[in-house]
Each structure stands twice: as C-alpha cells, then as structure tokens.
N, C-alpha and C positions, 0 to 999 in steps of 0.2 A: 497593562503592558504597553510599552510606549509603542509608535508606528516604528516598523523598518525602516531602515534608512534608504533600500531600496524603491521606495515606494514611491511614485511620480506623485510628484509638487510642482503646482503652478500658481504663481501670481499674476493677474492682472491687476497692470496698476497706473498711473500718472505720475510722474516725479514729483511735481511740485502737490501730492491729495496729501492735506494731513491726515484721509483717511487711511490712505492708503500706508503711510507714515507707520498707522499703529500696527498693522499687520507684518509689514517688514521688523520692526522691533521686535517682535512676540517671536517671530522666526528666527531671529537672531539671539536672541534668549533662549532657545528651546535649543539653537545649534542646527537647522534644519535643513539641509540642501533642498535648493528649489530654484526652477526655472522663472525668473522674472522676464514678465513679457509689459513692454512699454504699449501703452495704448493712446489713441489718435481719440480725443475724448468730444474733436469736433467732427468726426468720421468714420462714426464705430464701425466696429467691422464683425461679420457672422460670426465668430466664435463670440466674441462679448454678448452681443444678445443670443448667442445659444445659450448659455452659462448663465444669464441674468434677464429672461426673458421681462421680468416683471419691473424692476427700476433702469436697466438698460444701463447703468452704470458700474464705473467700479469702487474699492477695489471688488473681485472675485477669486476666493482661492480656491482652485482645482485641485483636490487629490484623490490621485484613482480616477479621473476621469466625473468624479462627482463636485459639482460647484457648490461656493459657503459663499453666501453675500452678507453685504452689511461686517464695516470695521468690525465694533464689538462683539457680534457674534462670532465673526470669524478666531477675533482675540480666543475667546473663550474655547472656538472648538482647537484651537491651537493649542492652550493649554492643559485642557482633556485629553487630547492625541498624545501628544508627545509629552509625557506626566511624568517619565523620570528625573526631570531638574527644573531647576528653576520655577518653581510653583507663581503664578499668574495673579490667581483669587487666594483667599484666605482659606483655610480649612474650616472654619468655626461657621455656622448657617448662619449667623447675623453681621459679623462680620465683613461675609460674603454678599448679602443683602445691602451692606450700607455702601460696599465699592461699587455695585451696579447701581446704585441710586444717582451716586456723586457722576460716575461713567454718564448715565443719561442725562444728568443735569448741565456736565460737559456740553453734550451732544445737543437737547433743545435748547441750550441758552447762547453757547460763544459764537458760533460761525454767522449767525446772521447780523449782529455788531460788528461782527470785524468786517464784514461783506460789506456795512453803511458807509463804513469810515473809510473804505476802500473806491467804494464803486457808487456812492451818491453826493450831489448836494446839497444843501441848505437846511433846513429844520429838521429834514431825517439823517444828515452826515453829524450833526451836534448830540442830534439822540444817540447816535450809534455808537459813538465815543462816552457817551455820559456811561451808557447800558452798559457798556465792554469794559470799562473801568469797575462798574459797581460788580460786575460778578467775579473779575478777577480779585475784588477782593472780598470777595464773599469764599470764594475757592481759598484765599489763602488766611482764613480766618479757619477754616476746615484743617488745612495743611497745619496749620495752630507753628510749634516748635520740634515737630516731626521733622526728620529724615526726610523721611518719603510718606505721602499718602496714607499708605497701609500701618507706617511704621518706621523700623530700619529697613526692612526691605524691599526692592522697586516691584511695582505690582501694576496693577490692573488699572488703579485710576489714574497713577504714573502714565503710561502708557498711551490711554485716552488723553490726555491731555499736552503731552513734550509737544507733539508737533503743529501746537498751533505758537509755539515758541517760536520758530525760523517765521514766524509771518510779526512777529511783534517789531521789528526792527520797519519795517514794512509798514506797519499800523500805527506806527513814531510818527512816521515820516507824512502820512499822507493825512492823521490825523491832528501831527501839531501837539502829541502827549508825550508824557515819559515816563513807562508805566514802572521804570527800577521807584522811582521816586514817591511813586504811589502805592507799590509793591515788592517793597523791597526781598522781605520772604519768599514770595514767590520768584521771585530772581534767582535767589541764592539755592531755592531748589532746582530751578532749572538748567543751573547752571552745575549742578551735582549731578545731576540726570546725563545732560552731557558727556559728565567724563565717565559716562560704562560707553564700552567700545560699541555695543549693540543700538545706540542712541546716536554717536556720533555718526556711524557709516548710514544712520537711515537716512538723518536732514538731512538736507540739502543746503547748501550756501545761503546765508540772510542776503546777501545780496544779489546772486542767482533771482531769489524768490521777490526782490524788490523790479529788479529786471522784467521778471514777467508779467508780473503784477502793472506795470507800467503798458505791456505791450497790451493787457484785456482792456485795460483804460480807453486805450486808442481803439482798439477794436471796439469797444462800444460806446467810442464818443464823449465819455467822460470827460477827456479835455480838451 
C-alpha cells in the first residue's frame, strides 16, 4: 500500500547537493507533497544533526517524524513507500542487483574527479579530469544504445546519476574538457532525462551551479 498523502514529508537539503538532487526526483516521480527545508551546510543547525547524528549531513528525508539518510537509500525507501507508480528498481532480483551496483559505482567513483577538476591544482587537477573522463565513459558503455539505464524506462541508476549533469558545464569550464565530445551517448541521455518534468524542476541552473562553484573556489583559495 502506498503512504498517505497525509503523512508529513520532510526534505533536508542543499540546492546546489547532487545528492540531494536524487531524492527530490524520486519525490517528484512518486508525485509526493513534501516540505523542503534548505539547509545552511556551513552552519548546521539542531534539527540536522538530530535527524543525522552520525554523518551530520544531508540530504535527510523526514517522514513521520523518522529520518532516511544517505541519497540512495533514501531513493529506494522512496520507492518502497510510495509503490503505486512509477516503479524506481526493477522487479527481476538481478536486475535489481545490477542498478544498485552501477548506483554505487556512481557513487564511489564520480564526485571525487569532478571535486579535482574543480577544487585542485597541478598533477592531481590533470588526474581528476583523466579519471572523470574514463568512468563517464565507462558509464556510457553501460548506458550501451538504451533509452535509459534500466531500459526504456527512467529508474534508479537514471536518478543516481542526472544530477551530476548541471555540474558538467562546470567541470568544462574549469577543466578545459568537452565531455559531448568524448561522450556523446551520454549527452544524448541526459539530455532525455531532462525533458521529464520531475528532472527539470530538481536541477538547478548550469550556470547558477557554475556561480557557486566559483564562490567555494574563493572561499578556499583555489584562485
């Protein structure tokens, strides 16, 4: 049975967290009313470490008064709860096993490449663009001549992955790459992914994200 709709929803989040990214999408795929609360990620504040005593970050979704940390879990318990549409995971056990593989391979491989190429120097900013190139297309070697991920339809490792897309304009620029050009597949999916309405209202502007991207720079010296 799906949740109520009655039932309190809370996000805590970041505008600019791709993490936080995937859990607004799954919510907007699922159709979910829910209180988004912006959070101060250099100022946290007593509800956040109530909710997430152990990472102290976000995102956290809140329902019933009970916190879900960690993106992907939360994805998942998103699409357990609210199970009458839009299906998240595959039905099939191996299936489902192979999007949470690609999901975590997402997760320990992209962000600390694009973090190089963002927020370092010299022999580790060159590695972090080599790195962030090879798995982008290792990922779209995966994606093969699919739709989506899954398939034809947007799922789970969709999801994990859109929103490190608003940072790639971003990781153009500051790395000096062009990754349509190196990836053109994966372009053409993310740019399909874009047009469901649940994708478009998560990101945020490429160049919002370039913006801020510029202000951490300064804030740590980077230039």
């Amino acid at each position: 049975m799906a949740a109520a709709k009655t039932e309190e929803v809370i996000l805590l989040d970041f505008w600019p967290s791709g993490f936080g990214m995937r859990a607004r999408i799954a919510l907007a795929e699922k159709q979910v009313k829910y209180e988004y609360r912006e959070e101060d990620i250099f100022n946290k504040n007593d509800f956040l470490l109530q909710m997430n005593p152990v990472h102290k970050k976000i995102p956290v979704l809140v329902h019933n008064g009970k916190p879900v940390c960690e993106s992907l879990i939360i994805v998942e318990y998103i699409d357990q709860v609210w199970n009458e549409t839009s299906p998240l995971l595959p039905s099939d056990p191996y299936e489902r096993a192979q999007a949470r593989f690609w999901a975590d391979y997402i997760d320990k491989k992209l962000y600390e490449p694009g973090k190089r190429i963002g927020f370092t120097k010299g022999e580790e900013h060159e590695q972090g663009k080599k790195d962030y190139i090879e798995i982008l297309k290792t990922l779209e070697g995966q994606l093969g001549n699919k739709s989506y991920f899954g398939g034809e339809s947007f799922g789970f490792v969709d999801i994990a992955l859109i929103p490190f897309y608003c940072w790639f304009h971003t990781n153009e620029i500051f790395g000096n790459i062009k990754i349509e050009s190196e990836c053109p597949k994966l372009i053409a999916w993310a740019k399909r992914c874009m047009e469901k309405e649940s994708v478009a209202k998560s990101l945020p502007d490429e160049n919002k994200i370039y913006e801020y991207a510029c202000f951490l720079r300064k804030k740590f010296g980077i230039e």
